[in-house]
N, C-alpha and C positions, 0 to 999 in steps of 0.2 A: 182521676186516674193517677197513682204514682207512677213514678219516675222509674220506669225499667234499667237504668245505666246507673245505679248508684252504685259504692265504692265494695266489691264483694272481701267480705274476711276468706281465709283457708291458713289456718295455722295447724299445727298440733293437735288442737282439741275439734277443730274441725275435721280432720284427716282418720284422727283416731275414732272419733262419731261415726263415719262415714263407713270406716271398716269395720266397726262394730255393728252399724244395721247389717252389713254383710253378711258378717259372722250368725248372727241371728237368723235370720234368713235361712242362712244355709240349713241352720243345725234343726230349725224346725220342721225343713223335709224330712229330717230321718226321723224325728217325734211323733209326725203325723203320718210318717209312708204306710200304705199297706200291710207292711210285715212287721210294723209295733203299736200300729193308734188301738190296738184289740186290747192295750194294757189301759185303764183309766191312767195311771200318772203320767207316760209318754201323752196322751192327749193334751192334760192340763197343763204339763209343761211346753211343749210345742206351740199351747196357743197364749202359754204368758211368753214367751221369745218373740211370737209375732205382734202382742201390744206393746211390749219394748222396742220392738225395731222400727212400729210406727210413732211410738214417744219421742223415741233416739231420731226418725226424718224429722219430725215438725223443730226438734229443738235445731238441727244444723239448718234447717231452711232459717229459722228465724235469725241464728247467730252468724252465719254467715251473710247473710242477706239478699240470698237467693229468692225470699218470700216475698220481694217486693215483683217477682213475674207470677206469682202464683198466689198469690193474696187471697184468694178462696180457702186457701189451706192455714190461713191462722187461726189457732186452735183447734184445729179439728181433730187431735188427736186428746181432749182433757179427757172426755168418756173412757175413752180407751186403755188411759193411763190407769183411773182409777180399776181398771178389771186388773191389772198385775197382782195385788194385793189378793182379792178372792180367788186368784189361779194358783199364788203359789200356796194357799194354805191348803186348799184341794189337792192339790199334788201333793202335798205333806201329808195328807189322812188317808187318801189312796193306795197309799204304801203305807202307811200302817195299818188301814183299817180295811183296804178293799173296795171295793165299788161301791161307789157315792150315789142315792137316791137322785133321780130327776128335779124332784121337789126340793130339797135343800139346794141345789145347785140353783134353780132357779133365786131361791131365797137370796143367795149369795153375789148373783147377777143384779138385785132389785135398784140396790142404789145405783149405779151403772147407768142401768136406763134411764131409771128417771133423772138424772141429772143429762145425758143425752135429750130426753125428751125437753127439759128444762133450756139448753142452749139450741134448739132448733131455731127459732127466731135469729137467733145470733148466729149460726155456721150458715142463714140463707141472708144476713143483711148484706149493705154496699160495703163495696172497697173501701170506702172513705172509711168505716167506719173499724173495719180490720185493719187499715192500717193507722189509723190514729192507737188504736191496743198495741199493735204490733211497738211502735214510739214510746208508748210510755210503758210498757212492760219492759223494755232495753233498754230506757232512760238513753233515744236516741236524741242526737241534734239535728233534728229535721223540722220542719213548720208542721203544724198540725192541721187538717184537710177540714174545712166546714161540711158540718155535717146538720141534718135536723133530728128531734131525738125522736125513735122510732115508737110506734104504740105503746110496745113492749116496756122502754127501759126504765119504766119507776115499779113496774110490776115484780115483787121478794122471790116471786117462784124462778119468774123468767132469769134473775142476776144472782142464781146460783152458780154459775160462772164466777163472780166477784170472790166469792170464794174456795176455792177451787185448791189451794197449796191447803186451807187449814182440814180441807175435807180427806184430801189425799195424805196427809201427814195423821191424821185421825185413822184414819182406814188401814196404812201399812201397820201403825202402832198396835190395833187391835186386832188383828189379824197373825202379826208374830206373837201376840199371847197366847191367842187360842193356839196357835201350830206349837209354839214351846211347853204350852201345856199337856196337849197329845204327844210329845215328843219325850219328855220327864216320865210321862204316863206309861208307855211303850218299855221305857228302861228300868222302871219300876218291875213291868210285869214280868218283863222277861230276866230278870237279876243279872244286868248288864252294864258295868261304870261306862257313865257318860262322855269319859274323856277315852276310851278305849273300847269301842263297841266291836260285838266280833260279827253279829247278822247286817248282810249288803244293805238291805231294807233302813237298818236303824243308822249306817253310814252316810248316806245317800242323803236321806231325811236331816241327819246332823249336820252335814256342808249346806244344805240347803237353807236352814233355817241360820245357822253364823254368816252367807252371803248375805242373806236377806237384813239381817239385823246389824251388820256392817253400813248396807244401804242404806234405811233406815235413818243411822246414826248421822250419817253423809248429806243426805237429803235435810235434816233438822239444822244442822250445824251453816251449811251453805246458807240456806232458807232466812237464818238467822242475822248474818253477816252481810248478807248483800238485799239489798232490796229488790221487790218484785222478781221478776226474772234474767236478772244479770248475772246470778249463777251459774244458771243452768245448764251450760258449758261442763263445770267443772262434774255434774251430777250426771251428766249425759256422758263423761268419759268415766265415771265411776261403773254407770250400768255396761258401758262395755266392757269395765275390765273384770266383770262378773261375768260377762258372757262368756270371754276368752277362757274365764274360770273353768265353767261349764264346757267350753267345747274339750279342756285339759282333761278334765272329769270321765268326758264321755270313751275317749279316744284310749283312755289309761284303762277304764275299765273292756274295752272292746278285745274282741277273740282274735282281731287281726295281726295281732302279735304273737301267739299261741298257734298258728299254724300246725298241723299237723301234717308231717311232709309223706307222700305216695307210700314208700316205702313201711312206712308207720299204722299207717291205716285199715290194712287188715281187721286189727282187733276187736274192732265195733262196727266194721264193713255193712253186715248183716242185722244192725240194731233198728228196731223201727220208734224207737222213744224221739215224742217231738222236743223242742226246745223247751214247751211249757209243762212238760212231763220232767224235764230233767233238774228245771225249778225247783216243782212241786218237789220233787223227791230229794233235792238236796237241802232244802226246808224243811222238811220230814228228819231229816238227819243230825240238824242241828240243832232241833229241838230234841231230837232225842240227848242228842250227847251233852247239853247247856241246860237240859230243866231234867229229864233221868239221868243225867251222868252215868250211863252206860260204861264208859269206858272207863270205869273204876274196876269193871268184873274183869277178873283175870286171865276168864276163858272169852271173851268178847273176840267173835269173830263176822267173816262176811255171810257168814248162814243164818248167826243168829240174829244180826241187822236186818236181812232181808227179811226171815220172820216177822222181824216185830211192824216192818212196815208193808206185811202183803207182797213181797218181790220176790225178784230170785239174785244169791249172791252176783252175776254174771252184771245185773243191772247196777247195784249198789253200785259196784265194782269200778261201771262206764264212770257214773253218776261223779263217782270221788274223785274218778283221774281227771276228767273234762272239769268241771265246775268248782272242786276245790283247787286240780292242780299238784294232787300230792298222790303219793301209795297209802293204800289203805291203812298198812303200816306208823307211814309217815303222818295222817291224820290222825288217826287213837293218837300217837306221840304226843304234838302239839298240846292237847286238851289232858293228858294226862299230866303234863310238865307245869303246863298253866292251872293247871289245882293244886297239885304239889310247890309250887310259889307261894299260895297263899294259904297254904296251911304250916310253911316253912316260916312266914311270918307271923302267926295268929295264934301258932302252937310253939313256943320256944323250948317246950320240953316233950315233945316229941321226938323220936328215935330215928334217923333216918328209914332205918326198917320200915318202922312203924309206918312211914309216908311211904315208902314205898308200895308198900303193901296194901296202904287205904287207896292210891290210886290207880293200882292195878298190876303193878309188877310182881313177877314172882318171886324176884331176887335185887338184894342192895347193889349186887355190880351192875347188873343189868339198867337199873335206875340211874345209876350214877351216868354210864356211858352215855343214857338217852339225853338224858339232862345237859352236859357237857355238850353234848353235840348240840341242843338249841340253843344256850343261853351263852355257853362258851367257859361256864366255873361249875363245880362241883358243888350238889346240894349245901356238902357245910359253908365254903367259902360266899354260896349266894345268902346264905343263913348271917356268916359274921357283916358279909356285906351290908345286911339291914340293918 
């Protein structure tokens, strides 16, 4: 039996652990609450927060030295660690690709278990023998507990355990390929630069996967430098400061700041389009306007939008002020000025006119004032600019 009263750490990297399982924690109720797990990626995401936040306990129990009262609990979270990897790539193809089969999820799960199943022996051996791991995985100065070696421990399936960092640094690695692959794929299809995406879906997707491949990077380099798990501190405050990331992310994008006040409300009082209706159709919208470039036609208004997607202008209407945030007006703009950018570079002998009128203006003043009001210079001066 060890020693209950040994010397407990709480530093910095303990502190900031600690609020980081928190943070996790919290932000997986909204992932999973009622009124978003009906999305696959809020699933997948929610339930890689909660194998982070059980990664993030085991590593503060071990570093600080709380695990010497709870010594059942060394290692019990290696399985778990390794699902972060298959979660977040799931969540990356969910949002581009939609709902993911049973079966491939499954697939995806495979290694997980079986290396679970492979450490059962070991999360049900003695203390002595968790805490003799717990020592030389922290390169502790403590005597090592006599122990007898168990049936199990010369058996290759059962001490997959021993290997456990090269499996999980193999898994994250292969996992950000396939999602960066899908991710490249996505911005291919939709004629979207990588460093400036304008669909939420392909945004979303892009922080997702430079977290993740940050961490990654973080995890190799720790891994490399310190032996066994004397790092793991510094890796356990990295996945928090991803989390915090992520709760910046959620909170930035949230309508709780967009309030619409009483007085206001009227306008769509009487709208019965759900949330996932107003998706849908503002998806409908930016594909029209990003792969038809619609709003090149001059006559482009909310009657003919609603046409081309089955609605009525009234809807369109809700659709643009709620979800994009702009006037109808104001959105044609944007996508007319952002074409006219890059035909202002691509065409140097092009007429102002000329751009005007390929992106939909009827008139050079008219183009100029819209332009100047987004970018802040007049077509020629953004032209000499390049």
């Amino acid at each position: 039996m060890a020693d209950t009263n040994m010397p407990v750490t709480l530093d910095f990297y303990a502190v900031f652990t600690l609020l980081g399982i928190a943070q996790a924690l919290f932000l997986s109720l909204f992932f999973l609450g009622s009124d978003n797990r009906g999305k696959p990626f809020n699933i997948f995401q929610g339930w890689m927060l909660v194998c982070m936040a059980l990664s993030l306990l085991e590593i503060f129990l071990l570093y600080t030295g709380y695990i010497a009262n709870v010594l059942f609990l060394v290692d019990f979270s290696e399985a778990i660690s390794l699902l972060i990897a298959p979660l977040f790539y799931l969540s990356v193809k969910s949002l581009l690709k939609g709902r993911i089969k049973k079966v491939e999820i499954a697939v995806h799960f495979a290694l997980p278990v079986l290396y679970f199943l492979s450490s059962l022996p070991y999360l049900f051996s003695s203390e002595a023998i968790k805490f003799n791991a717990w020592v030389t995985a922290y390169d502790l100065d403590y005597p090592m507990q006599a122990i007898n070696e168990p049936w199990w421990w010369d058996s290759p399936f059962f001490r997959l355990t021993f290997w456990h960092t090269d499996i999980l640094v193999a898994g994250f690695s292969v996992y950000f390929v396939m999602a960066a692959w899908l991710l490249v794929s996505a911005f291919r299809h939709r004629n979207e630069r990588l460093l400036a995406p304008k669909t939420q879906a392909l945004k979303t997707a892009r922080a997702s996967a430079i977290q993740f491949f940050v961490l990654l990077l973080i995890i190799i380099v720790v891994k490399l430098m310190n032996p066994r798990d004397t790092g793991d501190q510094i890796i356990a405050a990295c996945i928090s400061l991803s989390i915090y990331f992520t709760s910046f992310i959620v909170v930035k994008n949230s309508g709780f700041f967009k309030q619409v006040p009483l007085t206001d409300d009227g306008k769509y009082k009487n709208s019965n389009l759900s949330a996932d209706d107003k998706v849908r159709i503002a998806d409908l919208l930016s594909r029209l306007m990003e792969e038809g470039k619609l709003f090149t036609s001059g006559d482009i208004s909310l009657a003919k939008l609603a046409a081309e997607i089955r609605s009525t202008p009234h809807v369109v209407s809700q659709v643009i002020n709620e979800k994009f945030d702009k006037s109808f007006f104001e959105w044609i703009g944007e996508y007319r000025i952002a074409e006219s950018k890059v035909l202002l570079k691509q065409h140097p002998n092009y007429k102002i006119e000329e751009i005007a009128d390929r992106v939909g203006y009827s008139s050079k003043s008219s183009f100029n004032t819209a332009f100047k009001k987004i970018t802040g210079m007049t077509p020629s001066q953004y032209r000499q600019s390049e």
